[in-house]
C-alpha positions as MATLAB code, in Angstrom:
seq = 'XXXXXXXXXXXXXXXXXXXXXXXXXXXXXXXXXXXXXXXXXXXXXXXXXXXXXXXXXXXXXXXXXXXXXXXXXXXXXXXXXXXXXXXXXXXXXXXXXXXXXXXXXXXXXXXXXXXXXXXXXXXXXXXXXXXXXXXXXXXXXXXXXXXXXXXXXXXXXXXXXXXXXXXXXXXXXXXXXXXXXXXXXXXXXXXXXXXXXXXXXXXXXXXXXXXXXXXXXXXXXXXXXXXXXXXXXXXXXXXXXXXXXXXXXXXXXXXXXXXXXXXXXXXXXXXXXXXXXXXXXXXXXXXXXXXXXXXXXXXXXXXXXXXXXXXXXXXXXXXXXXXXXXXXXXXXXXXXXXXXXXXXXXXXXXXXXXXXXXXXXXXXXXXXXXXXXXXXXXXXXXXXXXXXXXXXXXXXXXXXXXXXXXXXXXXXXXXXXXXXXXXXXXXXXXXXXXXXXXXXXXXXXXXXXXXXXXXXXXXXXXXXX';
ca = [
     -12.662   30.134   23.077;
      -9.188   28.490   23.105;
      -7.285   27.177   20.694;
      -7.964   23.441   20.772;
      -4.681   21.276   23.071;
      -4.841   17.892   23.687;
      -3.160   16.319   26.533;
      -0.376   13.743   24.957;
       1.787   16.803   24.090;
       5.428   15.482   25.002;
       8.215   17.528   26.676;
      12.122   16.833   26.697;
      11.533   15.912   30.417;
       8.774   13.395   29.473;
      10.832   11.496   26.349;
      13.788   11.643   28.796;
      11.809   10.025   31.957;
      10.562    7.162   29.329;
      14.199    6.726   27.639;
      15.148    6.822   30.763;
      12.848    3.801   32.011;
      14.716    1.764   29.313;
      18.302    2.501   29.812;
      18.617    4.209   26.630;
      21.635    4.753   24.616;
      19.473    7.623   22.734;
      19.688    9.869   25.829;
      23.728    9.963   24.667;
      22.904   11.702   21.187;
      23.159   15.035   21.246;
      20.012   17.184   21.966;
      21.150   19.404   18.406;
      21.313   16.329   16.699;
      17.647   14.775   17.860;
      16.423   18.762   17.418;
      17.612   18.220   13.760;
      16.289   15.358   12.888;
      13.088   15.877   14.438;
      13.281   19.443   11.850;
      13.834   17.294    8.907;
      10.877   14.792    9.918;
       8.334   17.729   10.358;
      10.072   19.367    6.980;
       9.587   15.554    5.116;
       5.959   15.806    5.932;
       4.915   19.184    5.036;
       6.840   18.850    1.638;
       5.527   16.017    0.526;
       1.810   17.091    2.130;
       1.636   20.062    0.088;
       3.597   19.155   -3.460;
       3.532   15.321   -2.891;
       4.834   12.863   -6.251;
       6.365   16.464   -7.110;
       8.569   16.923   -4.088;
       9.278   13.330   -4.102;
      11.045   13.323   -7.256;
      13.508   15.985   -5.863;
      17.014   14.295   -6.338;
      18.575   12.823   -9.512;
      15.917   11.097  -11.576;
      18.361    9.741  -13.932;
      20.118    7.319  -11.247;
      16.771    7.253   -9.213;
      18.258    8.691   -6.470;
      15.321   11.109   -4.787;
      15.084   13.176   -1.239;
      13.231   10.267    0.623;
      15.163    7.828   -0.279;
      18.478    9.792    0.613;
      16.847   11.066    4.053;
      15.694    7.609    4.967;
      19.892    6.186    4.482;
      21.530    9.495    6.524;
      18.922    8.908    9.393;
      19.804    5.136    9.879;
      23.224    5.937   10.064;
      23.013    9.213   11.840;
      20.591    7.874   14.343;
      21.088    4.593   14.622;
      20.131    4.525   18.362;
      16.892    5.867   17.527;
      16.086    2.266   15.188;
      18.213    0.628   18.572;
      15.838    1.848   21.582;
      12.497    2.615   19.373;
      12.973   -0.814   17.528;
      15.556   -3.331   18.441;
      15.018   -3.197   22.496;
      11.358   -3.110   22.167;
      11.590   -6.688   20.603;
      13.379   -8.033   23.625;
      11.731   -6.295   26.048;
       8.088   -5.331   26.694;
       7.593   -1.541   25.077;
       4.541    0.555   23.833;
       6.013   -0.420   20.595;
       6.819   -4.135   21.013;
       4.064   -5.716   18.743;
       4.983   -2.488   15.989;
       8.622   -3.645   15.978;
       7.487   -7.475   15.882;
       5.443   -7.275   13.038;
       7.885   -4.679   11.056;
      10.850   -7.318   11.500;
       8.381   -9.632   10.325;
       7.019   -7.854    6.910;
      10.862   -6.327    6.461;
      12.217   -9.911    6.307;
       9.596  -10.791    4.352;
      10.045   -8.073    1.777;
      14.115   -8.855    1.363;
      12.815  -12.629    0.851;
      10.369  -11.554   -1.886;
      13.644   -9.069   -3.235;
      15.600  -11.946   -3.671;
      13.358  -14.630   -4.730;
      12.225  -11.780   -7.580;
      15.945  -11.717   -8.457;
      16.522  -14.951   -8.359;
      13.943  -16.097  -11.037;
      15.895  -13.293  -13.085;
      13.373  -10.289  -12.593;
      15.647   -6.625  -13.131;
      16.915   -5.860  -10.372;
      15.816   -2.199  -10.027;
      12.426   -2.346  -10.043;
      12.944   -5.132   -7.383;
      14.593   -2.882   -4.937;
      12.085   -0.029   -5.772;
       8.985   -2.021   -4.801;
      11.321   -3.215   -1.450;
      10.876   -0.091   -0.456;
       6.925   -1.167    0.592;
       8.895   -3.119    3.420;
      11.393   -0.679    4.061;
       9.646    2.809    4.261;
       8.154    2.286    8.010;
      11.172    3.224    9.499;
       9.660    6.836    8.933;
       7.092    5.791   11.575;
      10.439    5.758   13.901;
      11.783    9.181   12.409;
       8.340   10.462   13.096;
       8.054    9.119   16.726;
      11.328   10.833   17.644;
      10.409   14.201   16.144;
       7.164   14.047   18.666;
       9.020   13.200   21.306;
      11.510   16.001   21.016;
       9.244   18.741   20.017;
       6.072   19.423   22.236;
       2.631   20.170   20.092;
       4.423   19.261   16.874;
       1.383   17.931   15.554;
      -0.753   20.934   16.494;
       1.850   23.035   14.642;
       1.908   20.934   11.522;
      -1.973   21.069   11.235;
      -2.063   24.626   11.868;
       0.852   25.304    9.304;
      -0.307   23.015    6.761;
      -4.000   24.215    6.951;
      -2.284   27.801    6.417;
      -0.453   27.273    3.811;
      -1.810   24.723    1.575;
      -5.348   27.116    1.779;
      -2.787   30.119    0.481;
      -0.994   28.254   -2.208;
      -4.339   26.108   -3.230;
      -6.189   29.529   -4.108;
      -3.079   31.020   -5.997;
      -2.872   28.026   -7.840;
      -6.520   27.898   -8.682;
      -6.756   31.449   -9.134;
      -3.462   32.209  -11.486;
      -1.313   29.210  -11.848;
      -3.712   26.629  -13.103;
      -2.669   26.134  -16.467;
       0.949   26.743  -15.970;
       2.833   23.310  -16.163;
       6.143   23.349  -14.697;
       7.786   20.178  -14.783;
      11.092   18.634  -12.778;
      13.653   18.204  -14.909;
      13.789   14.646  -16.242;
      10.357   13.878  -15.228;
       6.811   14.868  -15.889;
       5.529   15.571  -12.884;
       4.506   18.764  -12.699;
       5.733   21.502   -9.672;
       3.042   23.737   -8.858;
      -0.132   21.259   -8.119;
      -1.045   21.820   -4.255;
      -1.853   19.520   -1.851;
      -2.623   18.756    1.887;
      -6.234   20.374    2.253;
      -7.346   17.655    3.508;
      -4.962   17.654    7.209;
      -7.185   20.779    8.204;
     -10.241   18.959    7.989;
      -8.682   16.001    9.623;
      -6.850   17.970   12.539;
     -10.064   19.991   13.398;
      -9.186   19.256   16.930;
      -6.047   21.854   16.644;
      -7.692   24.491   15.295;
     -10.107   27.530   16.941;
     -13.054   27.271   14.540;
     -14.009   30.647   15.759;
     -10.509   31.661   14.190;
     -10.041   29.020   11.536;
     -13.314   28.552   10.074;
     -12.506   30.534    6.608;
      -9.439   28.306    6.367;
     -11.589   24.923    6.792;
     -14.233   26.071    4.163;
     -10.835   26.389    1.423;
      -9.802   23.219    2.572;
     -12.799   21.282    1.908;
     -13.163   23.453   -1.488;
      -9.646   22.532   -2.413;
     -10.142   18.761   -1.127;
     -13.388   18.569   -3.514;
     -11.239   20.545   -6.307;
      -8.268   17.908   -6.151;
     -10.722   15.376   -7.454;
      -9.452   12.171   -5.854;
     -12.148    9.958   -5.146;
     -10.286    7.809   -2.570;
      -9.614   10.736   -0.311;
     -12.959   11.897   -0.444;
     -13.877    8.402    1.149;
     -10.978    8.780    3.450;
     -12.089   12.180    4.898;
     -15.107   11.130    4.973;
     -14.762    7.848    6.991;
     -12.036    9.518    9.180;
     -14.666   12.439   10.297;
     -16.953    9.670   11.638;
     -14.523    8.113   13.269;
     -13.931   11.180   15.152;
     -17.060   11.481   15.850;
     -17.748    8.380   17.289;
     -14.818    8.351   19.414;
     -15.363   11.905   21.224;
     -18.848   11.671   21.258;
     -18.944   14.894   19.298;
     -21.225   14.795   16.107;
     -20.773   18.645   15.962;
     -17.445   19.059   14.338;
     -18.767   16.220   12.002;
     -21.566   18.254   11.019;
     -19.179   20.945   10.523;
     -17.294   19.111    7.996;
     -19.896   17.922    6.595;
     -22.183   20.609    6.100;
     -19.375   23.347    4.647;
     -19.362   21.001    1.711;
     -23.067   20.618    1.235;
     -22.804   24.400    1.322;
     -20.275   24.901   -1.256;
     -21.962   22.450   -3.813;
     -25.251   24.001   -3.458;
     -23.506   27.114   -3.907;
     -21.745   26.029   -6.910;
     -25.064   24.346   -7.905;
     -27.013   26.796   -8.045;
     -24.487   29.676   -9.634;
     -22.936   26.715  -11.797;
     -19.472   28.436  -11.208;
     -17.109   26.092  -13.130;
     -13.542   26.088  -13.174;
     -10.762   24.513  -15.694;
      -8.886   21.506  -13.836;
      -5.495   21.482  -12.911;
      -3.381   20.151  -15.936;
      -3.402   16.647  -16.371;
      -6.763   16.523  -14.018;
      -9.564   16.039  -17.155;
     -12.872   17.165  -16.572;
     -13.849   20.360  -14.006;
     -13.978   21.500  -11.198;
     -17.698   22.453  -10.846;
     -20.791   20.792   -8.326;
     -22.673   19.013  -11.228;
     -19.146   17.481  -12.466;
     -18.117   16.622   -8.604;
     -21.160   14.803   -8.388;
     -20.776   13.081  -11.609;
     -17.507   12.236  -11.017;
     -18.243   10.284   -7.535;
     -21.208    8.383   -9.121;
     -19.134    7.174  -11.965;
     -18.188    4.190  -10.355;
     -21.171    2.879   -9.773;
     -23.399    4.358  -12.818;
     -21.724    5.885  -15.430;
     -25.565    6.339  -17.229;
     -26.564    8.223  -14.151;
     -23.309   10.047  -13.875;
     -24.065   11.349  -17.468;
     -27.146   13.265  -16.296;
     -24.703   15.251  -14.639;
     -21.796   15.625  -16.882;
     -22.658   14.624  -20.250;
     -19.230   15.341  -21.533;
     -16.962   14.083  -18.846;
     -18.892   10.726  -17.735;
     -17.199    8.581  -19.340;
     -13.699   10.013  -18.604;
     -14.662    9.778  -15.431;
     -16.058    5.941  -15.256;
     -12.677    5.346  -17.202;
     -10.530    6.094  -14.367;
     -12.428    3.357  -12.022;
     -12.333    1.115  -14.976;
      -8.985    0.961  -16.040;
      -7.987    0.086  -12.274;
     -10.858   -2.618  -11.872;
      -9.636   -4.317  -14.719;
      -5.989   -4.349  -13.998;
      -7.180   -5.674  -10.128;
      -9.333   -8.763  -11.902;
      -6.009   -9.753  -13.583;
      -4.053   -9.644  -10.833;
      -6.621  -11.478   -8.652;
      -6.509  -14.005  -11.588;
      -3.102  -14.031  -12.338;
      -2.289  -14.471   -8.139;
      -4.401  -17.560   -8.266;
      -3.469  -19.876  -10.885;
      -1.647  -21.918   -8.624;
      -1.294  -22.589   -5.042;
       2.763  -21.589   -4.679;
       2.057  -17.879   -6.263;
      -1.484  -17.370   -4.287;
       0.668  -17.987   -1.224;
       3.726  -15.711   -2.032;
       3.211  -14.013   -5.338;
       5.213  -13.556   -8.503;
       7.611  -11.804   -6.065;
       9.147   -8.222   -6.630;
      10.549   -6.636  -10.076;
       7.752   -8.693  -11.451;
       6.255   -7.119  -14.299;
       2.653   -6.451  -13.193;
       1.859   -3.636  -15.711;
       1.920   -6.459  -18.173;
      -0.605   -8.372  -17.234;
      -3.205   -6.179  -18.814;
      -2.613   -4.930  -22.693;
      -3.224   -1.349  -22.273;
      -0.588   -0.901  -19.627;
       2.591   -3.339  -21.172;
       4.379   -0.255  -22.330;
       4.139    2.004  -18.974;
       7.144   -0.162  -17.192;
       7.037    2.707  -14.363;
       3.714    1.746  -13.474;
       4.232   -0.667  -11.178;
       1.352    0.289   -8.370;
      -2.400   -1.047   -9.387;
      -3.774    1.952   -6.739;
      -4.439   -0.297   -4.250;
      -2.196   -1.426   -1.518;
      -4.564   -4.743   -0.919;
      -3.733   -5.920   -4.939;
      -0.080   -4.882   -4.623;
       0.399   -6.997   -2.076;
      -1.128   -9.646   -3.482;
       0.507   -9.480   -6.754;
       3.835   -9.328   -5.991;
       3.816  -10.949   -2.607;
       0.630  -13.502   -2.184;
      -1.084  -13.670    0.653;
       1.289  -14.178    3.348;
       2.394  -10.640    2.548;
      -1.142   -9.019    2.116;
      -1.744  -11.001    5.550;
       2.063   -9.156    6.866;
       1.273   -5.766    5.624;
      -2.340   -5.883    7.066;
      -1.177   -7.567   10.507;
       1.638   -4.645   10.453;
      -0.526   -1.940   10.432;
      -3.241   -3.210   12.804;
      -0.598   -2.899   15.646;
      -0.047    0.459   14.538;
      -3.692    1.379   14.897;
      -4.025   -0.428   17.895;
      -1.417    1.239   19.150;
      -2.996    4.420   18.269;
      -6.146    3.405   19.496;
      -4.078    3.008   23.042;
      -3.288    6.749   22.499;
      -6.704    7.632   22.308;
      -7.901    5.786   25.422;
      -5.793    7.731   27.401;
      -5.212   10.961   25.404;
      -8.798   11.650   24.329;
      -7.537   12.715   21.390;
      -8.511   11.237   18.420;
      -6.406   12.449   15.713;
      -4.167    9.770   15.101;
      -6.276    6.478   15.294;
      -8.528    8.676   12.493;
      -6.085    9.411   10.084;
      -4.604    6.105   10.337;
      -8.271    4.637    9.288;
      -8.282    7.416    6.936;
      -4.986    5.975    5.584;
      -6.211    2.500    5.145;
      -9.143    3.523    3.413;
      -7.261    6.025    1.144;
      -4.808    2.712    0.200;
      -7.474    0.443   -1.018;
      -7.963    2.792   -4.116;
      -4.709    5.306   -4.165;
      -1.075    4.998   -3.795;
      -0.578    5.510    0.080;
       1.283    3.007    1.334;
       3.623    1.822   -2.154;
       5.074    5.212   -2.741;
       7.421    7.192   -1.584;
       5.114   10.453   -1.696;
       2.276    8.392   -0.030;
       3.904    6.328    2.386;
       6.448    8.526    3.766;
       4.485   11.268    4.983;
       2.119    8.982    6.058;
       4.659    6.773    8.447;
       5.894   10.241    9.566;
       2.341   11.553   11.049;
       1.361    8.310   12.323;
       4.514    7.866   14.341;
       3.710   11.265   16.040;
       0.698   10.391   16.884;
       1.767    7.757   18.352;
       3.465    9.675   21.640;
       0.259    9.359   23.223;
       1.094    5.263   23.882;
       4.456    6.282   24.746;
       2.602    8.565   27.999;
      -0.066    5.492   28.349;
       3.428    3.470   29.208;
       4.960    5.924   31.466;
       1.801    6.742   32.999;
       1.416    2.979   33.817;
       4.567    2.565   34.756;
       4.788    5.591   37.317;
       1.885    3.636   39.085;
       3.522    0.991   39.439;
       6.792    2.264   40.695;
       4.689    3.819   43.252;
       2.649    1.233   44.228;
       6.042   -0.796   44.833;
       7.423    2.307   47.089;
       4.042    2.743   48.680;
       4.210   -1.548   49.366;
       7.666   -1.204   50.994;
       6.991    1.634   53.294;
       3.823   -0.467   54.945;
       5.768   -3.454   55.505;
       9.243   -1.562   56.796;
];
């Protein structure tokens, strides 16, 4: 068997045929200069998808001045015409990406509105500018469109490299490196904690499973051994939307079944190993278990894990309670249930245990931080925003077959109801990044479309010549 393709793999010819269509100034940048920044996208992604909050405080924490941040300034300036043809045309002209740029402009001006209504009511005005960034951060989803465009199969060679490595450095981690806790200066985030497991079992469509099956089985080990309940629901939910949309329950059963196997394996030899620092609790089947139950029964969960039940439950808890103050909190009147207490508003204060953690300023849900600091015009905004995103990926998908992107972007909205995915830096950039090059396969739908029609208008004139 072949490695997996799928058929909205872009060439230089292809992006220049559609840039083309739209009189683009981008066709005048240099191809070493797109070629860069398409290396610095793919680069963003995989650092952040294997080291994540760790990689993202690379920079100068002292003047909070970190890599994304700095990328996302050089590539506005040094590609301007990318933001011109990919976002300014398409909202004066019909594009794949018209009702994407619409709604950005929309939640963007919204977001500098909320910035400076937070200011003006005399809220500090860095934490102001650092939750701006929710409104600002999609222009990766541009970045990430371009670096598809230039390089052919760059998603199939992400998956494959990710899958690779992150297997690699996830079993030297859990094998030697565990308990070693390396921390960026300035900061306590720790170096060494692996991530991106999860992409292989996502991006099963770019991988031989004849070949890659060993790596898939570490990935859903090391997905199940990072312990985070929200992308356990994510992978989950994403799988069955890939199998829905191809028609293909195998792969699902695939997934599904390698991690029956490995808890009934860990089950029955009760193998159980010390988490990662800062973790709590272990990494064993009964504690797995106990740990996903927890939220719903913490007496149940402690049939499992009579030691770390309550840790567990306390990690849902702590969250649930903080999201019941900000629902309350939101509504108390009508003005701040329509637009919120506005950014650099001190939301960790609205619950006791929390008034001292002023870097806190994420509840784990996307749905509540948009509500708190912006109401519900902006939860309405951010929501609208990224349902032309995955209607634009579900575009791709019609006439792609592949199903990759309009997955991981459910997978991503799913993930943001209980993590940080869309409010941080380490969450929302690499996410922006992967969705905008999955979204080449509208950009084909569009040239496809419009081929026909340029033909159909030749074919027309010849008949009546």
């Amino acid at each position: 068997m072949q490695p997996a393709t799928v058929s909205n793999e872009w060439s230089l010819m292809a992006a220049a045929d559609y840039l083309s269509m739209q009189n683009s100034s981008l066709l005048q940048m240099s191809r070493r200069n797109l070629r860069f920044w398409g290396a610095v996208a793919a680069f963003l992604y995989c650092g952040y998808g294997m080291w994540g909050r760790a990689f993202a405080y690379i920079g100068v924490p002292s003047v909070k001045l970190f890599i994304g941040d700095v990328a996302l300034v050089l590539f506005i300036i040094c590609c301007n015409r990318v933001m011109e043809d990919f976002w300014l045309r398409s909202l004066l002209r019909s594009t794949p990406l018209s009702a994407v740029a619409w709604s950005f402009t929309l939640f963007l001006f919204y977001g500098v509105l909320e910035c400076a209504r937070g200011l003006a009511t005399g809220q500090e005005p860095l934490p102001a500018i650092q939750e701006l960034v929710f409104n600002v951060y999609p222009i990766f989803f541009f970045m990430g469109l371009m670096a598809a465009l230039v390089y052919p199969d760059l998603l199939g060679k992400i998956v494959r490299f990710m899958a690779f490595t992150s297997c690699i450095w996830g079993l030297v981690y859990y094998l030697f490196l565990r308990n070693v806790s390396i921390k960026i200066p300035g900061t306590s985030e720790i170096i060494l904690e692996p991530g991106g497991a999860a992409l292989a079992l996502l991006g099963l469509n770019y991988l031989n499973l004849r070949r890659w099956w060993p790596i898939v089985a570490i990935s859903a080990f090391l997905t199940l051994a990072g312990q985070v309940r929200g992308v356990w629901l994510a992978v989950s939910i994403a799988l069955v939307v890939q199998a829905i949309l191809a028609k293909k329950f195998t792969r699902l059963f695939w997934g599904f079944g390698i991690v029956t196997v490995l808890l009934i394996v860990g089950w029955s030899t009760d193998v159980v190993i010390p988490s990662p620092t800062g973790r709590g609790g272990a990494v064993a089947s009964r504690e797995i278990v106990a740990r996903a139950i927890s939220v719903f029964d913490q007496e149940a969960a402690r049939e499992y894990s009579p030691r770390n039940a309550k840790f567990y439950a306390g990690t849902a808890s702590w969250r649930q309670i903080w999201w019941r103050e900000i629902w309350s909190s939101t509504h108390q009147d009508a003005q701040t249930a329509l637009v919120g207490h506005g950014y650099g508003f001190p939301i960790n204060e609205l619950v006791p245990y929390l008034r001292h953690n002023d870097d806190l300023r994420t509840p784990h849900s996307v749905f509540y931080f948009a509500l708190g600091y912006t109401g519900w015009i902006g939860v309405v905004l951010f929501f609208g925003f990224q349902a032309t995103i995955g209607f634009t990926l579900f575009r791709a998908w019609r006439f792609s077959g592949d199903t990759f992107g309009f997955s991981i972007w459910v997978s991503s909205i799913a993930s943001a109801m209980f993590e940080n995915t869309y409010e941080t830096p380490f969450g929302a950039i690499p996410q922006y990044l992967i969705l905008g090059m999955a979204a080449v396969g509208a950009m084909n739908l569009w040239n496809h479309k419009q081929s026909r029609q340029a033909a159909g208008v030749e074919s027309y004139a010849h008949q009546h010549a």
